[in-house]
N, C-alpha and C positions, 0 to 999 in steps of 0.2 A: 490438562485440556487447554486448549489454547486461546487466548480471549476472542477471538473471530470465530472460533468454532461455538461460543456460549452466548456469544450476542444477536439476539432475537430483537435486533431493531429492522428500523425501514432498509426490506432489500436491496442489495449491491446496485443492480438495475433502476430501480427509483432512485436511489442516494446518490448517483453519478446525475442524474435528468436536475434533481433541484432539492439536493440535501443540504441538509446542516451538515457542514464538515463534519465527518466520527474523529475522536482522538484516532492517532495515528496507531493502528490494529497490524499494518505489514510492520512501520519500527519497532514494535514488540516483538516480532519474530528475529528480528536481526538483533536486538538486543539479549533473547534466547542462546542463539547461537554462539554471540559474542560470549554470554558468561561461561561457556564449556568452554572457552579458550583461556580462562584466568586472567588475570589483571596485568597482563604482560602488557606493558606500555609501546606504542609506536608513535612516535616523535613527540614523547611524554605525556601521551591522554593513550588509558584503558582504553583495549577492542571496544568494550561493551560501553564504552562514555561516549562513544566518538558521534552519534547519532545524536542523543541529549544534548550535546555542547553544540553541534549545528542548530540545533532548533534555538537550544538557546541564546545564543548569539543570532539569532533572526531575527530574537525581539530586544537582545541585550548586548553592540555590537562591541562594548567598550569591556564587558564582563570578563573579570579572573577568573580563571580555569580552574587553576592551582588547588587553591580550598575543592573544588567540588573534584581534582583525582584524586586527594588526601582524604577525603570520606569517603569515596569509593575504595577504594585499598583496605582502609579501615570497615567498612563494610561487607570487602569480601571475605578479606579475612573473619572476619568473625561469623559469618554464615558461613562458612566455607563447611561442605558435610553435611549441612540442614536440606532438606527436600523440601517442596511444598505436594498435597494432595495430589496435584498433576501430575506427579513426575518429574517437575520442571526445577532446578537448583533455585534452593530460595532467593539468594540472591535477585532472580531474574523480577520478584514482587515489590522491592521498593527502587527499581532502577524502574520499571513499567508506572510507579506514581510519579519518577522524578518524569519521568517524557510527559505525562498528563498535564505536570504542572509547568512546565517548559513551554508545552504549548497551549499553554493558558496565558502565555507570558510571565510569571512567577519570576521573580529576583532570584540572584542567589543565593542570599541566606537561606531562604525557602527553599530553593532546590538540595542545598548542604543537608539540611535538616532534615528532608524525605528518605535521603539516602540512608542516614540512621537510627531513620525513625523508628524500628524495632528492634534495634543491636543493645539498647539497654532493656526492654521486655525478654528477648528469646536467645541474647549472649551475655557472655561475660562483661561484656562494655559497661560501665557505671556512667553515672551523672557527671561523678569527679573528672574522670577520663576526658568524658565529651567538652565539661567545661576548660579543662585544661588546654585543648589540643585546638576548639573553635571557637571558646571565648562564649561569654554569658550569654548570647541571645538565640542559640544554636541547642545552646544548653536547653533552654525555658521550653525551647519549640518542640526538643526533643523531648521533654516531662511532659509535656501537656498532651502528648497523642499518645503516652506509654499508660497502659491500661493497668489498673488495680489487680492485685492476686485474688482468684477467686480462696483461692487457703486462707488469706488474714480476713474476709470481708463474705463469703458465703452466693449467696441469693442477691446479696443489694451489691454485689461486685460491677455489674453494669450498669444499675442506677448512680452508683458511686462512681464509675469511671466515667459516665456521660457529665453529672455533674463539676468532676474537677475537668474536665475538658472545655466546660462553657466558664468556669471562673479563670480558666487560663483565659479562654478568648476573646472576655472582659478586656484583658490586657494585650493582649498580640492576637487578633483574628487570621493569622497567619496558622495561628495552630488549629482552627477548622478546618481554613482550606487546606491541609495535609489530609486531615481526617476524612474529609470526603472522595482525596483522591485515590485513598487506602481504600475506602468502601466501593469505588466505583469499578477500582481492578477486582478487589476478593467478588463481586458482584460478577463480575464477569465472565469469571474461572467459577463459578459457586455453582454450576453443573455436577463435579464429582461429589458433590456433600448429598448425602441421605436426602431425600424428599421432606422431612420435619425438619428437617433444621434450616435449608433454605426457605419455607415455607417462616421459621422464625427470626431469620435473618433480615430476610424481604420485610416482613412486619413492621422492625423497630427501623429499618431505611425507612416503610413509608413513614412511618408515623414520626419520626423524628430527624433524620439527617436528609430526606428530602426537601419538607420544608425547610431547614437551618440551611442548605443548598440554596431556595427563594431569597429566604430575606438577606442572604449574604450578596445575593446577585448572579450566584454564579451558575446559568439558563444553561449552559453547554453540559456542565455534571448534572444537573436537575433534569433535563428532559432523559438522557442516556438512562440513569438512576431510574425512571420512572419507566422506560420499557422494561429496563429487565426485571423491576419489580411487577410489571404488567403481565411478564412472560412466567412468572412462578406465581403471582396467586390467582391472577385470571386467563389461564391457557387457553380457554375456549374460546373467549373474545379477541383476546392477544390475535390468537390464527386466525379469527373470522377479520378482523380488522387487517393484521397482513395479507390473506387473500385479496381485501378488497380495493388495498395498496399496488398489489400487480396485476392487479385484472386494467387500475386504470393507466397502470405505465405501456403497455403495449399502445396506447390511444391516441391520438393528437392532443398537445395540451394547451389546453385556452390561454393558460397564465403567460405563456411563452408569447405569443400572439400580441396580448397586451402588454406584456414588458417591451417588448418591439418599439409598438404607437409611443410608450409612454418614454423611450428612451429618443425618437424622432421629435415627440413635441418637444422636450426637456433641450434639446440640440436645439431647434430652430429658436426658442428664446434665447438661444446664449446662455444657458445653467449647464454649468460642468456639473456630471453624477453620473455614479454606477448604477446601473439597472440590474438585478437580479431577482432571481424565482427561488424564494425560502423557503424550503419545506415544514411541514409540519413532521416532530417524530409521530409515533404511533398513536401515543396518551391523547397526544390534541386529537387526531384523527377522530379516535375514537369518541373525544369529547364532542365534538362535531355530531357523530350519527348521533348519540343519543339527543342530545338539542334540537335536532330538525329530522331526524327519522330518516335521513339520505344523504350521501355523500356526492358532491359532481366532482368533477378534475379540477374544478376551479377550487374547491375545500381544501384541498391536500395540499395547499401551501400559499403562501402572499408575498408580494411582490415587495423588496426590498429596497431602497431608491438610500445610495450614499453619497452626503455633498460634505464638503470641507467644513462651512462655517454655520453657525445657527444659524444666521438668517439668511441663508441657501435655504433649509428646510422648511421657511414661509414662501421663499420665493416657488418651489416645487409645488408644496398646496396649491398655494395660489392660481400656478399652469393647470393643474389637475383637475380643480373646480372649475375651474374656466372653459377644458377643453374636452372633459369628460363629463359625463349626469354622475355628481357623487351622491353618496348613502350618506345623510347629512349627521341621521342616530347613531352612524358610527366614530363621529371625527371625536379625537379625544387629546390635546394637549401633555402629554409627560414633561414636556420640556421647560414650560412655565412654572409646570406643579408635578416635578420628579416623585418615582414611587418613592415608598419608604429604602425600598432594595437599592438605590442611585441609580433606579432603570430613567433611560430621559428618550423622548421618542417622539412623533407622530403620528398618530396612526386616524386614518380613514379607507372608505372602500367607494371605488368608483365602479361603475358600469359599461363592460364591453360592450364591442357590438350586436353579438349576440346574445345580450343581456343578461352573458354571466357577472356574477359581482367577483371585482379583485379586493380582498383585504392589502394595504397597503402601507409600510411602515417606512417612515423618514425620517432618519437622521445622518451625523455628521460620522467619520470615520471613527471618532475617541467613543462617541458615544456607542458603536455598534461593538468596540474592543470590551467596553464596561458594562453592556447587556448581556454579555456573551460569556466573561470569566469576573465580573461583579469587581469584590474588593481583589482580591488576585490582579488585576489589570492596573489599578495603583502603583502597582510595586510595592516598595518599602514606607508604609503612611506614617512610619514613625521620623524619616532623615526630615532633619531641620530643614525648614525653607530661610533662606537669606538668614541663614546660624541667628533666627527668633526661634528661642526656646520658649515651653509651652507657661506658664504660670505655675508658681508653686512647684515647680519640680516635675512636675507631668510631664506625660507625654503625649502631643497634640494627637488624637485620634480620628480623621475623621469617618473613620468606618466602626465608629461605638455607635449605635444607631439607637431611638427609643425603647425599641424591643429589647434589646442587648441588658441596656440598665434595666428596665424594670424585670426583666427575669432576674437579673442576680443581685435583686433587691429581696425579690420575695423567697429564692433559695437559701437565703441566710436565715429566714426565719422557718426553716421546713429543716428539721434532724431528720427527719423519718422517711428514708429512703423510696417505700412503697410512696406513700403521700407527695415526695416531689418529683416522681416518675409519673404518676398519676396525673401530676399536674403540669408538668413542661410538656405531655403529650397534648393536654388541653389547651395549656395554652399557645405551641405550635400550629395546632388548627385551626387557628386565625387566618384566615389569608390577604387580607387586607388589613391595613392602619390607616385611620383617622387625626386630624389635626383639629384641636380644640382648643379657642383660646378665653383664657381664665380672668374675671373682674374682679377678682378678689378684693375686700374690703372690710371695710365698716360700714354697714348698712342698718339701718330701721335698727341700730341698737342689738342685734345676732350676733353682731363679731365683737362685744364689747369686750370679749374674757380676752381677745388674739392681741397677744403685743403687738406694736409695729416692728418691723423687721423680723417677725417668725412669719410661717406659712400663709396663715389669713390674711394677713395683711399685703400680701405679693399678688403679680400678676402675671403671664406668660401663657405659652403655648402647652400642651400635652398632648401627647403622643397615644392614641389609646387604640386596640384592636375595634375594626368595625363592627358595630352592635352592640358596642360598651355603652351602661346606663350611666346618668348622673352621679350613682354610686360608688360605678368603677373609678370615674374622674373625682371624687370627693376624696379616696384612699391612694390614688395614686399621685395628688395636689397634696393631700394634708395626713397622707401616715396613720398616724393609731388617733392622730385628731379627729379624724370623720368621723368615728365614734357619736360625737356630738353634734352632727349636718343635721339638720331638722326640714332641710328645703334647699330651691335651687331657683337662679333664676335662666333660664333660658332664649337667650336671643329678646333678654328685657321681658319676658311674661314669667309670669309663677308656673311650676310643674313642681312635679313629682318626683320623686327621687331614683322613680322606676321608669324615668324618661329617657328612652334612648337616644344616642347621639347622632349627630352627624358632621360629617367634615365642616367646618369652618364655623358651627355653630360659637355663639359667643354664651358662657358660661360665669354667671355669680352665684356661686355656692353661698348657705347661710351656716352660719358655724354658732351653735349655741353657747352663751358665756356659761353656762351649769357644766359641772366635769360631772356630774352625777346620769346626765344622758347617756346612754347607749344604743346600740345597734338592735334591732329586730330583725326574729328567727326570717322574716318575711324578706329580708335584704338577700339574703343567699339566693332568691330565685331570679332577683335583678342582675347581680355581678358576676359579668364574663370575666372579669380577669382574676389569675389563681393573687394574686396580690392582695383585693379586698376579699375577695373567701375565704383565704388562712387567716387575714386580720378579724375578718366575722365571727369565725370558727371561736378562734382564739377567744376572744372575748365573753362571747353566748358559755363558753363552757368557764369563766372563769367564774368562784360561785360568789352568789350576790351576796353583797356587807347584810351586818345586824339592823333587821328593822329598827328602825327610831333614832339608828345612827346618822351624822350627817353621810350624807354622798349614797343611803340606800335605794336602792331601786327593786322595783316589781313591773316585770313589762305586764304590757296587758295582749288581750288575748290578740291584739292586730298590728301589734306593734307600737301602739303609743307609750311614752317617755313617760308611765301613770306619775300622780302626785305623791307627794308623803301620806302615811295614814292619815292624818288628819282630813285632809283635802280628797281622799278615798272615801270616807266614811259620809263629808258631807256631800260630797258629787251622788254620791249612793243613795243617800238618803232624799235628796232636790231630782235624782230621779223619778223615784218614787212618789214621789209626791201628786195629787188625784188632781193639783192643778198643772196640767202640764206648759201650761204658755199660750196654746191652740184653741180651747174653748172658751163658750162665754163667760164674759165676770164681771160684776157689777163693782165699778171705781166708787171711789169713796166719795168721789164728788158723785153726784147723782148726772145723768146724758142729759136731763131736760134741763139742766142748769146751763150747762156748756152750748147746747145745739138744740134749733130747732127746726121739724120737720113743718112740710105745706101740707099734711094731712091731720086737719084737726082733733084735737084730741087723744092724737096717740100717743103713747110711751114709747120712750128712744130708747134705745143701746146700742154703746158701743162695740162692736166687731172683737171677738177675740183674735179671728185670724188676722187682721193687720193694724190693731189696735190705734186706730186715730186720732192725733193730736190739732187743735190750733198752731198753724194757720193749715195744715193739709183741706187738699180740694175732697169734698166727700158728698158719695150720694147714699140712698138710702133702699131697703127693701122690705116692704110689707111680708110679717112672717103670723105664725099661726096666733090667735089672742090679740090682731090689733099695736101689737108692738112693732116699730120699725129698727130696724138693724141698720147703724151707719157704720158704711166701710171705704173705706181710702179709694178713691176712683182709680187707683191702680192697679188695685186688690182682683188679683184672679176671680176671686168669687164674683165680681161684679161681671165679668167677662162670662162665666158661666151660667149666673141666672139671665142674663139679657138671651144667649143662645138660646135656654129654655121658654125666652118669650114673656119672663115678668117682666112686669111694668116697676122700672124706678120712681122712687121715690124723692124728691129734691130734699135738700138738706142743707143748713148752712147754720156758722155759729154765730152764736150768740156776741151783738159787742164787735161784729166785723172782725171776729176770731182774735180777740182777744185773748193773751196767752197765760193771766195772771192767776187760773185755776191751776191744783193740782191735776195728774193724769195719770194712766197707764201705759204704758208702752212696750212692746214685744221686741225684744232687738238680736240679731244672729252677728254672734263675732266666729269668722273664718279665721282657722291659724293653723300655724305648723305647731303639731303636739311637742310639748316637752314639759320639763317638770316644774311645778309651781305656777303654773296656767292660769287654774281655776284662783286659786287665791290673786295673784296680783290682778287679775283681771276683778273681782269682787272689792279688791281695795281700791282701785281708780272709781268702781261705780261707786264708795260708800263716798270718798273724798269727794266729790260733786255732789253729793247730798243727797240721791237716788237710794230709793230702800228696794231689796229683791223681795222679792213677791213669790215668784220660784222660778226654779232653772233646770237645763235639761243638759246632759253632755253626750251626743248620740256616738257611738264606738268607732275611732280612729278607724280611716285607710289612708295607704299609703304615706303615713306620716301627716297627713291632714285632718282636724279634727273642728266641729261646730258647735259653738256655744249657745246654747237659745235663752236669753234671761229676759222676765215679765217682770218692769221695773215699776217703780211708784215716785213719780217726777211730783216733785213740792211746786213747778213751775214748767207746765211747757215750751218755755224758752228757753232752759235751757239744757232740750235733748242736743241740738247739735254741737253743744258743747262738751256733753256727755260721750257721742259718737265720736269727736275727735280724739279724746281724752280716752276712750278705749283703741283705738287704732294706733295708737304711740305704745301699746304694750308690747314688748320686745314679741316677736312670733307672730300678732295677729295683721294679718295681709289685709282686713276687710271687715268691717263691719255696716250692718243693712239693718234696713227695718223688715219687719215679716210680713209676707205678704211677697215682693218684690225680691225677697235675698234666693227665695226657692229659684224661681226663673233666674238669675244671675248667676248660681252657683250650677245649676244646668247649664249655663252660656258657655262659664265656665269651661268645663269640662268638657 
């Protein structure tokens, strides 16, 4: 079947009014014909080359021939006899990729290598062969799109073929764009196959070689790819969406109208540019109704505007906004801040006369060549610029992009073919990346374990899918280190490790010096990328050392980094304990010693809930029996009985607050959980001279965890020493008096 007979894209009719150019659908028929003639050469180029080598030389006018009749010879011969399902001489299948790539612009190595790209799969042709006759990089491109036997490899033969196909394209991304223009032909002829198996086919195009089609760049095979994937598993929309494609082509079309106005202003400033009507394929269309429930003539495509230089493409805004009402929520720079894919652009939407909106994109001619066929339009990224070769032997790439590496970071750690199929489909589904840049350090005494010059101690940018938390950035910054992140800091405040990101956010991870911390089961539900979920996985399932051994751990039920038994059994026990911190208790100094109230004769106490020291401002509250309750004039409770209308009490110390009494005091240390907490925090209070009275440790979220200890100060002078002296403990972000730390840790959050 013939590829124009199988492509269920926007009709001949529409696509002539303001199409995206289709790959050339009649030079595949000429290229049909040609190959029933044989490789009979006229004036030394095959019938069937002579089409590819014009297009070729469209974009490549200096281009050797030679090499590309030498693999077609070689080519035919060795399909010579083979049929494909059409009917059609196999041969006619990798000449129809070489045109696809030719007119994507494709070098010739690339185009060499399309031609043979299945002659070691489905002939006799070998590796050795190819390498001998085209030389090593002909060789590589041809490995890297030849598919695994499903006889040696079974079920995981296409997880394993996808696989070695991205760790090739680590190194020559040259070997995808083969691969997608092999899928975009069998795509197109994929009519004669059974109904399930195009239905299976389509599947793994969506789910996997359409997106690697985005982030390569390459928008000409990704929109095509995405109709005829649209035409086999959603047929009923597919048609309902091209009906409503030729209902509007018979119509007058607004867009025409205003590429007119906009090519007249453009002229009268003196801005040379092309003005054209880009259509949208079907996918978008479609994405259109469902977004706004309705399609006009103005939806079915946006106005293109092509100038030379970048800043032609400010100067055009500029006229636009000036001389049209533009849509202000739509203008979006690419061109300052390029996608990940090297798409670069402008795009905004102005307002015709009759107040249809034009979507409208501006850029320069390289840059419409590089949206259009992505890294393909580079040519060759490996040839030396000014013969500077890359460092260390490499080879400069600059179409390795952040996505590229960190997938074939975490495929190294994934054997299990189900598991990394599973997960390049996941993490394909990305459709955006984010730029995040990293503080990394030594901080508050967190990074003291991090050498300098390992991970911790660096800084830069990271590359991370949109919606990535804290978490995903702490595993894909620090590896199997993040293990021990206990925190993060965000744009300079404290968060959460389940804090999601966003583009330009500035990032200081806390990296705990204990290698005995790990990850919690609760991190799985924060991390988008398959990178910290197999390092999670990994870990959670590795089993935990001998209690009482150094480096043991026991998570707890929320994820906090629990302590050693020892520090278990006493946090368990100052649980427990009938004095929790919160109620009354009568200090060893006696209230009427320290304080006294303007109500004669009564008996003082001091306030459990915010337990008040000399010099604090404090008033006072008549309670049942004549006794007055003195509490910290900050103290919420004072806030709630004045609502209820009791009358305070004045209160003031003794000695013009004199601080030379012992006291009690209630104090909340805020921290990032990890191990040995409770102890070194209990030995800075004993080192100051403070004895615990009791203590509370309420159950870890998010890696955040609150100490509440009722201390027994030999001098209230010196708590704030006290407070400082707990806030220097490696983790704790904050420590407050009670009373006050509630509302603050509410603020907090």
């Amino acid at each position: 079947m013939s590829a124009e007979a199988t492509n269920p894209g926007i009709p001949e009719a529409a696509g002539r009014k303001r199409g995206r150019p289709r790959l050339d659908v009649r030079g595949l028929r000429r290229i049909g014909r040609a190959a029933l003639l044989g490789p009979t050469p006229r004036d030394g180029l095959p019938h069937a080359l002579e089409h590819v080598a014009k297009v070729h030389r469209g974009h490549h006018p200096d281009a050797d021939l030679d090499i590309l009749s030498k693999a077609y010879v070689l080519a035919e011969s060795s399909h010579r006899g083979q049929m494909r399902k059409s009917g059609e001489p196999y041969i006619t299948h990798p000449l129809a990729v070489t045109l696809i790539l030719a007119e994507l612009g494709a070098e010739t190595t690339t185009l060499t290598a399309s031609l043979l790209h299945d002659t070691v799969e489905d002939t006799e042709v070998t590796l050795d062969q190819v390498r001998a006759e085209f030389g090593a990089e002909v060789c590589y491109l041809v490995d890297g799109v030849t598919k695994l036997e499903k006889v040696d490899y079974g079920a995981a033969a296409e997880p394993e073929t996808f696989r070695k196909m991205l760790v090739a394209t680590g190194n020559d991304v040259r070997v995808m764009s083969i691969k997608l223009a092999d899928r975009l032909h069998n795509m197109r002829t994929l009519g004669v196959m059974r109904p399930e198996k195009q239905a299976r086919i389509a599947k793994v195009t969506r789910d996997v070689l359409i997106p690697l089609a985005e982030r390569l760049g390459v928008q000409a095979l990704k929109s095509e790819l995405e109709d005829l994937v649209f035409a086999i598993l959603h047929p009923e929309e597919h048609a309902t969406t091209r009906r409503m494609v030729l209902e509007h082509a018979g119509r007058p079309d607004p867009l025409a109208a205003i590429a007119d106005r906009v090519r007249s202003t453009l002229h009268d400033a003196g801005i040379e540019a092309e003005v054209h009507v880009f259509a949208r394929h079907l996918v978008s269309v479609h994405r259109v109704l469902l977004g706004r429930g309705e399609v006009t003539g103005a939806d079915l495509g946006r106005l293109l505007v092509l100038v030379a230089e970048d800043a032609d493409c400010y100067a055009v805004l500029g006229e636009l906004h000036t001389c049209f009402t533009p849509v202000v929520s739509e203008f979006k720079d690419f061109i300052a801040a390029p996608k990940f894919n090297l798409y670069q652009s402008l795009h905004t939407a102005i307002t015709g006369e009759a107040g249809e909106i034009a979507e409208t994109l501006i850029r320069t001619h390289q840059m419409h060549r590089v949206a259009e066929a992505g890294v393909i339009a580079l040519g060759n990224p490996y040839t030396p610029t000014d013969g500077a070769d890359a460092p260390d032997g490499e080879r400069a790439d600059p179409t390795r992009p952040g996505w590229l590496s960190r997938l074939l970071e975490w495929q190294r750690t994934t054997p299990d073919p189900d598991t990394f199929w599973t997960s390049l489909r996941d993490d394909l589904a990305q459709d955006r990346e984010i730029t995040v840049f990293c503080a990394d350090g030594l901080s508050d005494g967190l990074s003291a374990g991090v050498a300098e010059g390992e991970p911790g101690g660096l800084g830069g940018a990271i590359g991370l899918p949109a919606g990535a938390s804290c978490v995903d950035a702490a595993y894909a910054r620090h590896g199997e280190a993040a293990h021990c992140c206990i925190g993060a800091r965000v744009n300079g405040r404290l968060a959460t490790l389940s804090t999601v990101l966003h583009d330009g956010d500035s990032l200081h991870l806390l990296i705990a010096p204990d290698s005995a911390a790990g990850p919690s089961p609760e991190w799985l539900d924060h991390a988008r990328t398959p990178a910290a979920r197999l390092a999670i996985a990994r870990r959670l399932a590795e089993p935990l050392p001998t209690a009482g051994r150094p480096g043991a751990r026991a998570m707890g039920p929320a994820g906090d980094h629990p302590h050693d038994d020892a520090e278990a059994g006493q946090g368990a026990a100052l649980r427990n304990s009938p004095d929790d911190g919160f109620s009354s208790w009568s200090s060893s100094t006696p209230a009427s010693v320290l304080a006294v109230a303007d109500l004669p004769g009564a008996a003082l106490r001091l306030a459990g809930c915010c337990t008040p020291v000399p010099p604090d401002t404090v008033t006072g509250f008549a309670v049942r029996g004549g006794t007055v309750t003195v509490h910290r004039a900050l103290c919420p409770v004072v806030a709630r009985m004045a609502a209820t209308g009791r009358q305070p009490v004045g209160v003031r110390w003794r000695g013009a607050g004199k601080t030379g009494h012992g006291c009690r005091v209630t104090l909340l240390a805020e921290a990032f959980s990890r191990p040995h907490l409770l102890a070194d925090l209990t030995e800075v209070i004993a080192s100051e001279g403070a004895a615990v009275v009791s203590a509370a440790v309420e159950p870890p979220h998010e890696q955040r965890v609150r100490h509440t200890y009722t201390l027994q100060l030999p001098n209230a002078a010196g708590l704030p020493a006290l407070m400082r002296a707990m806030r220097q403990v490696p983790g704790v972000f904050d420590v407050l008096r009670a009373g006050r730390a509630r509302q603050a840790a509410t603020a907090r959050r």
